[in-house]
VOLOKE-41136 format. One record per residue (C-alpha): x, y negated, z; residue in one letter. Coordinates in steps of 0.5 Angstrom, whole numbers, plus 2048, in hexadecimal, padded with zeros to 3 digits. Layout:
XYZA
...
//
This chain:
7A085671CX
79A85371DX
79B853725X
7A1850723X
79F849720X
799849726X
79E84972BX
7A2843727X
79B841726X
79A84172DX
7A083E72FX
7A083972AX
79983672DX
79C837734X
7A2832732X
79D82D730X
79982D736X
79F82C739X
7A282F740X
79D82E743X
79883273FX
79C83773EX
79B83E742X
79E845743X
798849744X
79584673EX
79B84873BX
79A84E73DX
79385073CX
79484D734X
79A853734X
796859736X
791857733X
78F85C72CX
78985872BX
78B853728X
78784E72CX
78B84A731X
78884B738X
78784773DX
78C848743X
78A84B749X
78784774FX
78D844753X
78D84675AX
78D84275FX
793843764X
79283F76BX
79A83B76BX
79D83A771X
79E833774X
7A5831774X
7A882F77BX
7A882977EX
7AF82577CX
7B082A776X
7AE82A76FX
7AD82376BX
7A682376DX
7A7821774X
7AC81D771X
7A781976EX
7A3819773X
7A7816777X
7A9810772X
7A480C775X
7A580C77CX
7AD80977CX
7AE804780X
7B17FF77FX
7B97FD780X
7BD7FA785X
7BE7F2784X
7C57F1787X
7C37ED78CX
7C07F478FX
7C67F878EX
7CB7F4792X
7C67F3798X
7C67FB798X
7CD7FB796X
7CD7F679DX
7C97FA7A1X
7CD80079FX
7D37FD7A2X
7D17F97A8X
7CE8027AAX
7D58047A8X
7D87FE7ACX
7D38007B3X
7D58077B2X
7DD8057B3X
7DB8027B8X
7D78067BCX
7DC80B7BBX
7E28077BEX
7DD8057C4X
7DB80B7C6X
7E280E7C6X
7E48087CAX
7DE80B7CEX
7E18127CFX
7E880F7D0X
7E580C7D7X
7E08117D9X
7E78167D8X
7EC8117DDX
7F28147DAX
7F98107DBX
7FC80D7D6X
8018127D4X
7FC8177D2X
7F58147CFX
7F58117C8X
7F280B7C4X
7EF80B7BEX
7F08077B9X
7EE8067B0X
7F480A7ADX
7F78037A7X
7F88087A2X
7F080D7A3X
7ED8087A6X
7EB80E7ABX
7EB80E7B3X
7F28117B5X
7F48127BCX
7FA80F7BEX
7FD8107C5X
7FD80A7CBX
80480A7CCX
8078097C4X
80B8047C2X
8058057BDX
8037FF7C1X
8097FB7C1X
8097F47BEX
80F7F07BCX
80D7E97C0X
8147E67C0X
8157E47C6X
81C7E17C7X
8217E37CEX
8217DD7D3X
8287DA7D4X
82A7D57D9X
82B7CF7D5X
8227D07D6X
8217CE7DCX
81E7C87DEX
81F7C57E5X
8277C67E5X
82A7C07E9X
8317C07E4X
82D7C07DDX
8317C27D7X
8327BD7D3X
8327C07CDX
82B7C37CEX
8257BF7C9X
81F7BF7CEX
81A7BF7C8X
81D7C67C6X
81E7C87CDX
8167C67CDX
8157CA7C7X
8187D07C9X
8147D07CFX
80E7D07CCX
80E7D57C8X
8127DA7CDX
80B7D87D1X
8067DA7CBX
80A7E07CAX
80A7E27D2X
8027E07D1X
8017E57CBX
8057EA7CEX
7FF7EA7D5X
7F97EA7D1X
7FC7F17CFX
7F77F67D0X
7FA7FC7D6X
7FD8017D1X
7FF7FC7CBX
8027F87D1X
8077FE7D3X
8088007CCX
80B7FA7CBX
8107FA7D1X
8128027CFX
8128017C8X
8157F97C8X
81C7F87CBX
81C7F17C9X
8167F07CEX
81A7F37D4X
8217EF7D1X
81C7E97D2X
81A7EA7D9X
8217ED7DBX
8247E67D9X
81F7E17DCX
8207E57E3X
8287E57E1X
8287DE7E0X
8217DA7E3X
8227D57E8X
8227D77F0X
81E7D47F6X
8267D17F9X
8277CE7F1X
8207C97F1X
8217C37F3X
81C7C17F8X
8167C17F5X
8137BA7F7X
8187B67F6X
81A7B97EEX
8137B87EDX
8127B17EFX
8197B07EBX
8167B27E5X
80F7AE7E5X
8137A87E7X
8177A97E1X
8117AB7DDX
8157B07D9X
80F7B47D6X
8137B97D3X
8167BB7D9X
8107BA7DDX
80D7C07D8X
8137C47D9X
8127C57E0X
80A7C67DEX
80D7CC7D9X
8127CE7DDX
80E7D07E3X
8087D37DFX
80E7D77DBX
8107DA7E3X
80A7DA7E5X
8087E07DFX
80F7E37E0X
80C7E57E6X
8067E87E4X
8097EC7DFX
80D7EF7E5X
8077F07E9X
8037F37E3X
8097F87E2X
80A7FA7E8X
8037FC7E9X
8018037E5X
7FA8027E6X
7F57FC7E4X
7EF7FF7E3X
7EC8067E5X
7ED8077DDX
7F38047DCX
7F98077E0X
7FF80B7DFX
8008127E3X
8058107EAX
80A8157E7X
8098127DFX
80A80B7E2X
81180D7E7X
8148107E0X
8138097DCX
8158057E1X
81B8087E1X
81D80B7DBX
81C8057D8X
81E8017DEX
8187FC7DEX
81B7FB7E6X
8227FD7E8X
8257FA7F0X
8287F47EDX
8217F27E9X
81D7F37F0X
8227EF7F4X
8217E87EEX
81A7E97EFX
81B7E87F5X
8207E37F6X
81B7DF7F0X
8157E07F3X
8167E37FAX
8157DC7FEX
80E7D97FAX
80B7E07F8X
80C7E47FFX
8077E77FEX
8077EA7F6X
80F7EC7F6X
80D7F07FDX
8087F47F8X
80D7F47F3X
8137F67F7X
80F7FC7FCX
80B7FE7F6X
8117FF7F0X
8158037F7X
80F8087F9X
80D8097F2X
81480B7F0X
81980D7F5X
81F80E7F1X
8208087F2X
8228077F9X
82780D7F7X
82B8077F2X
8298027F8X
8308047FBX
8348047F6X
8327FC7F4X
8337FB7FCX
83A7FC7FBX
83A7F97F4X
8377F37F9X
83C7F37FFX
8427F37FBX
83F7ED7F7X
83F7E97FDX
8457EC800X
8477E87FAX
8457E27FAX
8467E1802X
84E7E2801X
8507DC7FDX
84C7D9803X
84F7DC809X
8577DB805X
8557D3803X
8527D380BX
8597D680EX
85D7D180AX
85E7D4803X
85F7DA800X
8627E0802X
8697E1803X
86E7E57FEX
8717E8803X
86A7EC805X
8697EF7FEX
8627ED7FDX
8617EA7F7X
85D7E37F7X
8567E27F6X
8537E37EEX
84E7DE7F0X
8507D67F2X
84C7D37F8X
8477CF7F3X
8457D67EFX
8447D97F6X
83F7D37F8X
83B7D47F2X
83B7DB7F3X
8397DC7FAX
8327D97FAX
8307DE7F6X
8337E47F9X
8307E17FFX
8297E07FDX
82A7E97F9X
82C7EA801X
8257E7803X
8217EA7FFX
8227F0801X
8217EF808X
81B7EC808X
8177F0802X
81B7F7802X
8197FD805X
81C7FD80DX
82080380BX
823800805X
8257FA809X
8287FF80FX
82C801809X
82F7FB806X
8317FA80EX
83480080FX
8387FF808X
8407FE809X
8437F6809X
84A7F7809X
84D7EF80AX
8557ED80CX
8577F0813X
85A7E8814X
8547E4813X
8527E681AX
8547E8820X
8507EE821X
8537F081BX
85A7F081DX
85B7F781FX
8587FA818X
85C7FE814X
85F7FD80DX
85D7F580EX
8557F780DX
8507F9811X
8487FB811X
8447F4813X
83D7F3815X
8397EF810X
8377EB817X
83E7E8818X
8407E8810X
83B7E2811X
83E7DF816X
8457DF813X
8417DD80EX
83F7D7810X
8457D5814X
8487D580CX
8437D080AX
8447CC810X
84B7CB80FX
84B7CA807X
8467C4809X
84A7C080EX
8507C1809X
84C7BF803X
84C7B8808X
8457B7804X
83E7B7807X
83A7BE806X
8367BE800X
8307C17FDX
8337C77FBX
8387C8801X
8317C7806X
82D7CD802X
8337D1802X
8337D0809X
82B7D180AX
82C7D8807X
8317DB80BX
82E7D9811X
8287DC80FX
82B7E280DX
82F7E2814X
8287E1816X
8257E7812X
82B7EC815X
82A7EA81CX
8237EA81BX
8237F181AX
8297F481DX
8257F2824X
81D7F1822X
8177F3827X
8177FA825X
81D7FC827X
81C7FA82EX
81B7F5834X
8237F5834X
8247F382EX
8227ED82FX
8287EC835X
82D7EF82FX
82B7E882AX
82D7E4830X
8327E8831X
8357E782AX
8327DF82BX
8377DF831X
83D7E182EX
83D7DC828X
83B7D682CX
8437D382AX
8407D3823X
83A7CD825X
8397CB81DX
8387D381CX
8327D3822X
82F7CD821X
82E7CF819X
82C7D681AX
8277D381FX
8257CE819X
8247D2814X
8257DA816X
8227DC81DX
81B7D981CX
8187E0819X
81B7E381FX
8197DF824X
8137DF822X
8137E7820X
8147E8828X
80F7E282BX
8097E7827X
80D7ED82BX
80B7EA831X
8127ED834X
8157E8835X
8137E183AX
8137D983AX
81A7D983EX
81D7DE838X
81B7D9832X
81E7D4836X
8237D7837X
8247D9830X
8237D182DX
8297CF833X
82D7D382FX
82C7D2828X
8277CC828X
8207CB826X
81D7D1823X
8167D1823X
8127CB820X
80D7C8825X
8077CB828X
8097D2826X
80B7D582CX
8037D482FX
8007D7829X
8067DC828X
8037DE830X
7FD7DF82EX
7FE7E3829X
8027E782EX
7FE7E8834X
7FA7ED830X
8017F182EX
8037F1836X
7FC7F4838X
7FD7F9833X
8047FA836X
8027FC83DX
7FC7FF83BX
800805838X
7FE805832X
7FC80282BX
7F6800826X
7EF801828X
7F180582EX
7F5800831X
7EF7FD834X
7ED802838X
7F380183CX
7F67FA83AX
7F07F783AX
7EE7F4842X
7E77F0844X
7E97E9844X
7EA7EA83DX
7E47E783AX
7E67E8832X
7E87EE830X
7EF7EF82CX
7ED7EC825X
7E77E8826X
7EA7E2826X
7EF7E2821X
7F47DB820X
7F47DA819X
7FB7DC819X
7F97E381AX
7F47E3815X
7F87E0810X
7FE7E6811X
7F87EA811X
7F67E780AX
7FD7E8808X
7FE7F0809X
7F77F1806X
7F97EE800X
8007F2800X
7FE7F9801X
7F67F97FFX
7F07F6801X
7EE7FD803X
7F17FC80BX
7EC7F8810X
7ED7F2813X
7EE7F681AX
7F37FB818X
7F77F6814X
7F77F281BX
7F97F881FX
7FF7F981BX
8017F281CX
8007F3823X
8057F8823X
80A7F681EX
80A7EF822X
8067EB81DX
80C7EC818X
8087ED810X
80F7F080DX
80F7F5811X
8077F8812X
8077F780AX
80E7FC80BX
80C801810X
80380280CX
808802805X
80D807808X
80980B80CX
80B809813X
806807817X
80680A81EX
80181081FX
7FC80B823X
7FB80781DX
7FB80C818X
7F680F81CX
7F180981BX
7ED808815X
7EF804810X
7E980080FX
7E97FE816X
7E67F7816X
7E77F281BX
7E07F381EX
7E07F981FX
7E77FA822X
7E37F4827X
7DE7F8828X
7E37FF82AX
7E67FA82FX
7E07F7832X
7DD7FF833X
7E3802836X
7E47FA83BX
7DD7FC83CX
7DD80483EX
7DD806845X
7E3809848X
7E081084AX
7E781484AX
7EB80E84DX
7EA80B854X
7ED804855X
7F280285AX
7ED801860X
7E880785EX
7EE80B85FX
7F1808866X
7E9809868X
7E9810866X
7F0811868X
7ED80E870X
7E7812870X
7EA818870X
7EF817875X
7E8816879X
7E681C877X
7EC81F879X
7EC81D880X
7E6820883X
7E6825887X
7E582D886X
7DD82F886X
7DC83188FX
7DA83788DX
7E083A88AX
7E483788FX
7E983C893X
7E684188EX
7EC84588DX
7E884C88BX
7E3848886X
7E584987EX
7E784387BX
7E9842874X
7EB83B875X
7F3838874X
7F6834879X
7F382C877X
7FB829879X
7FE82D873X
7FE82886DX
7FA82B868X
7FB82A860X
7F782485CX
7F0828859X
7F182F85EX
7EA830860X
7EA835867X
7E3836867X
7E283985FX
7E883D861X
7E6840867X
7DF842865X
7E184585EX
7E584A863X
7E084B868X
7DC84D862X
7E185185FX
7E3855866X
7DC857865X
7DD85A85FX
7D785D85BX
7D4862861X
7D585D866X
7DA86186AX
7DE85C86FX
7E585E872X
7E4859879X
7E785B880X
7E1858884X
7DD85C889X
7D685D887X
7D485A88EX
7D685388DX
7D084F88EX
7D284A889X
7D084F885X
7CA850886X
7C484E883X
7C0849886X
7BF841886X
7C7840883X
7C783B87EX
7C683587DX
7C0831880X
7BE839883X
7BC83C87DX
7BF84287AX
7C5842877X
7C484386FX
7C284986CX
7C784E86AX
7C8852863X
7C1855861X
7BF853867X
7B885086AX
7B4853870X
7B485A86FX
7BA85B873X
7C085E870X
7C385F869X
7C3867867X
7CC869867X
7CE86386BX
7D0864871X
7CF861878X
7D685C877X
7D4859871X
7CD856873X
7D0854879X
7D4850875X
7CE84E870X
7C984C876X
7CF848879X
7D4844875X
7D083E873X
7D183C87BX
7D783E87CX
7DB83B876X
7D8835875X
7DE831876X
7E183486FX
7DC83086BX
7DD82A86EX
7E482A86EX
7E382C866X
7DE826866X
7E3821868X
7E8824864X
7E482285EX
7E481B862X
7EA81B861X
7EA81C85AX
7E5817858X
7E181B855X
7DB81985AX
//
């Protein structure tokens, strides 16, 4: 009990010194403690405590109170904010830049490489085809219809020229906009965008043709003295609209612009057609449009679409058909209002669909397809179109009268010729003077004729050709109009394509001009004959290009072929290199021009198709004008060691004749029973047989390899022995492995006879040998 009210004792001390003063050892010690004196607690122990780690507990929290910094102002966190941003920012496009990098080292063709762009939704790159019609845009663009042509000389009158005006400049923004166009995105739009194509398909369909304007000058002198602004800026709008037209053709004809930008040959073949970018009937009106102020850039066209896709001379013969029997057509009403009205009732024909305004309205334009043809498209095409069938009523020429079922087949040349006749009776019924409209009809058909004449009978298929022209000239000289026009306006190509042949001469080009009047302008002859002396010394030399001038060119020619070229020359040679590439030379452009008579369609026909002649071919491409000068110059310069000329060869030729009729050596004369291996000198013997090399080849080989000889000759000849033979009295020469020492081991007696002697005995041989080499010219 005693312990008892100690321990409450105990604990009620500990409850006033608090908790503090409280201690369990003390406690414990008092408990055990039987004395009844408390004790003090055991001396406490000191245990070394471990330090807490950096970061944990409170202490390092409480550490670290005092070095807080101090917060961000709000200034401070959008400027990170910012910079953060503008980092993102430099990322992304450095991304895209060296993906664009990759996509030019790579050259891959449109078909097949990629873009990458920002994703709307992820705001991430994405890889997107460069063919997509992701890459489509809706630009509005309207069709063109005729009622928007500017220039027309019967103007509608029911067209506003301020909303004409509007309408054009807004079809020109839309033809800028489309340009500017990147290369895959410019062809995304075209596959992927039919109005696009509709767009051009119409302004091809319904933009003015050359014979539609009226004269240029006059129309614009009209419009600056009536000073009418808004027609004056439709002409400005209209010309930039068809100059943009224009370029957006060259630039879809083209599957490469840039080493990086292109699309695959076989890729660029299938758009074309599949998506009929470019058919036959598109390539005529862009001829038809463009042909006779752009020459240049439609022959790229035309000869770039046709090589890059051949399918399309395939569909070429069913549009020539499609063609013949439009102009069949519209030459009928023609013909039937020439005779004296329409067909009658009793020969079951049926009257023509069309009147004869509707066919003078339409022939122009038939007329103008024919001629593009012929100037732009390839030889064989136009070969086609001629070799195609023209069926015409059997009465409208006495030609004809003989064709079964009242129709027969017809040359394009003498359908022209009717033709003509039909408008030139129409104009004297008609009582009127000839108007615009009847005087361009007229021109086409000319040079159309011209056109076909011109290539039926053309240099290159011979001097007779040209015979064949006049021939036909001659067989229409009842038709005096006819041959006065086709001189006007249709044989000048012609004539001017065979004075740069140098085939024909001055009596001939006169002889033309009797004919069909003047054809050639004024001074043309002279520079045409310049051009043609070249041509000429080619033709006598035999051969063609650089290698010509070996033996075309003469002495008295003081400048080589090319040195001194006319201006005309060189701007033809600009043409064709702006045409086929700036990778042919000067001098081998030249070269095909010499062949090809000066004519530029037709060296740019033959480099496209592969046709030049193998003399050509084989020169380089890069040949420059000095250098062809240079090759010329070499080969006029060269000595002509394996040729004589006419005097070298009758000297030779007398010398010999000398040679041959000098006396036989006194010696051998009356000598039966001497050897002699020579032949008979009155036997002519052939050019390059040399008597003396055969006779001592067999002289060696009847030695044979011991040296034994079959001779019939006696050993007592004197001739035989040795002594002062030989010419000057010396020995003969020495035998086979023989000096002085007399005779060789296993030859026999015959055979050093022969050895010792045969040098003065057949002597002759060699200079009979030698005067054959003469003869040759090889001494």
């Amino acid at each position: 009990s005693s312990s008892c009210s100690f321990l409450v004792a105990c604990g009620h001390a500990a409850i006033k010194m608090g908790k503090q003063g409280y201690d369990k050892r003390v406690a414990l010690a008092n408990a055990l403690n039987n004395s009844g004196v408390a004790k003090a607690p055991p001396p406490k122990k000191e245990v070394a405590q471990p330090q807490p780690s950096a970061g944990k507990g409170q202490g390092k929290r409480k550490k670290d109170q005092p070095e807080e910094t101090p917060q961000k102002t709000k200034k401070e966190i959008e400027e990170e904010q910012r910079k953060l941003i503008q980092d993102n920012e430099r990322q992304r496009v450095q991304f895209y830049q060296n993906e664009a990098a990759k996509k030019i080292q790579a050259k891959q063709g449109a078909e097949s490489s990629v873009t990458y762009v920002e994703d709307k939704d992820t705001r991430k790159p994405k890889a997107v085809s460069d063919i997509s019609d992701y890459w489509k845009a809706d630009l509005g663009i309207l069709p063109f219809t005729p009622d928007d042509n500017v220039g027309l000389a019967d103007a509608l009158d029911d067209v506003d020229p301020q909303d004409r005006l509007e309408f054009l400049q807004m079809f020109d923004e839309k033809l800028q906009r489309l340009l500017r166009l990147r290369f895959h995105v410019f062809w995304s739009q075209f596959i992927y965008d039919e109005k696009v194509r509709r767009c051009l398909d119409s302004y091809l369909r319904f933009g003015l043709r050359t014979h539609d304007l009226p004269d240029g000058e006059q129309a614009h002198a009209d419009m600056m003295n009536g000073q009418d602004l808004v027609a004056v800026e439709e002409q400005k709008v209209a010309r930039d609209i068809s100059r943009r037209v224009l370029a957006t053709f060259v630039r879809l004809s083209r599957p490469q612009e840039s080493p990086s930008d292109f699309i695959s040959d076989g890729k660029f073949a299938q758009v074309i057609y599949e998506h009929s970018i470019f058919d036959v009937p598109k390539l005529i009106d862009i001829c038809a449009i463009y042909g006779d102020s752009n020459r240049i850039t439609v022959t790229k066209i035309v000869h770039s679409v046709f090589m890059l896709q051949p399918l399309y001379k395939d569909d070429f013969s069913s549009v020539v058909q499609h063609m013949l029997s439009g102009l069949h057509q519209c030459c009928e009403p023609l013909q039937q209002s020439a005779s004296g009205g329409s067909t009658s009732s009793g020969s079951g024909k049926k009257s023509p669909d069309l009147s004869v305004e509707d066919c003078l309205a339409f022939l122009p334009d038939i007329l103008s397809c024919f001629i593009a043809i012929f100037c732009f498209f390839p030889e064989d095409l136009v070969e086609q179109l001629l070799s195609g069938r023209l069926d015409v009523p059997a009465s409208a020429s006495d030609a004809l009268a003989e064709a079964d079922g009242g129709v027969a087949p017809i040359p394009l040349a003498d359908l022209m010729v009717l033709l003509h006749d039909a408008l030139t009776a129409v104009q004297q019924r008609s009582g009127v003077e000839s108007s615009a409209e009847h005087n361009s009809t007229v021109m086409l058909l000319s040079r159309l004729l011209g056109l076909v004449l011109g290539f039926r009978m053309a240099p290159k298929r011979g001097a007779s050709a040209f015979e064949e022209l006049l021939e036909w000239l001659r067989s229409q000289a009842d038709r005096s109009t006819l041959l006065l026009d086709l001189g006007k306006h249709g044989l000048e190509s012609a004539a001017m394509e065979w004075l740069a042949s140098g085939l024909v001469d001055d009596a001939q080009l006169d002889y033309l001009e009797q004919l069909c009047g003047p054809v050639l302008p004024a001074g043309e002859r002279r520079r045409g004959r310049r051009a043609a002396a070249p041509v000429a010394a080619k033709g006598s030399g035999g051969a063609s290009g650089v290698a010509a001038g070996s033996g075309g060119a003469t002495s008295s020619s003081s400048k080589p072929l090319g040195a001194d070229a006319s201006a005309n020359d060189k701007a033809k040679i600009r043409e064709v290199r702006e045409v086929v590439g700036t990778e042919y030379g000067d001098g081998y452009i030249m070269q095909c021009l010499l062949h090809y008579g000066g004519s530029v369609p037709a060296v740019v026909g033959a480099i496209f198709d592969g046709s030049l002649p193998p003399q050509i071919k084989a020169l380089p491409l890069h040949l420059s004008m000095i250098e062809a000068v240079n090759a010329l110059s070499a080969a006029a310069q060269k000595p002509e060691s394996s040729s004589l000329s006419a005097e070298d060869k009758k000297r030779v030729l007398g010398q010999a004749v000398r040679l041959a009729e000098v006396p036989n050596d006194a010696d051998g004369a009356g000598d039966d029973d001497v050897y002699d291996d020579d032949v008979d000198d009155s036997v002519p013997l052939p050019r390059g047989f040399s008597v003396g090399a055969a006779n001592e080849s067999a002289s060696e080989d009847d030695a044979g390899e011991d040296g034994e000889v079959d001779s019939d000759d006696g050993d007592g000849d004197p001739r035989w022995r040795g002594g002062g033979g030989g010419k000057g009295g010396f020995k003969g020469g020495k035998g086979k492995g023989r000096g002085s020492k007399g005779p060789v081991q296993g030859q026999t007696i015959q055979a050093r006879r022969k050895e010792e002697n045969k040098a003065r005995v057949a002597n002759h041989n060699r200079r009979d040998g030698a005067m054959r080499k003469m003869m040759k010219g090889m001494v």
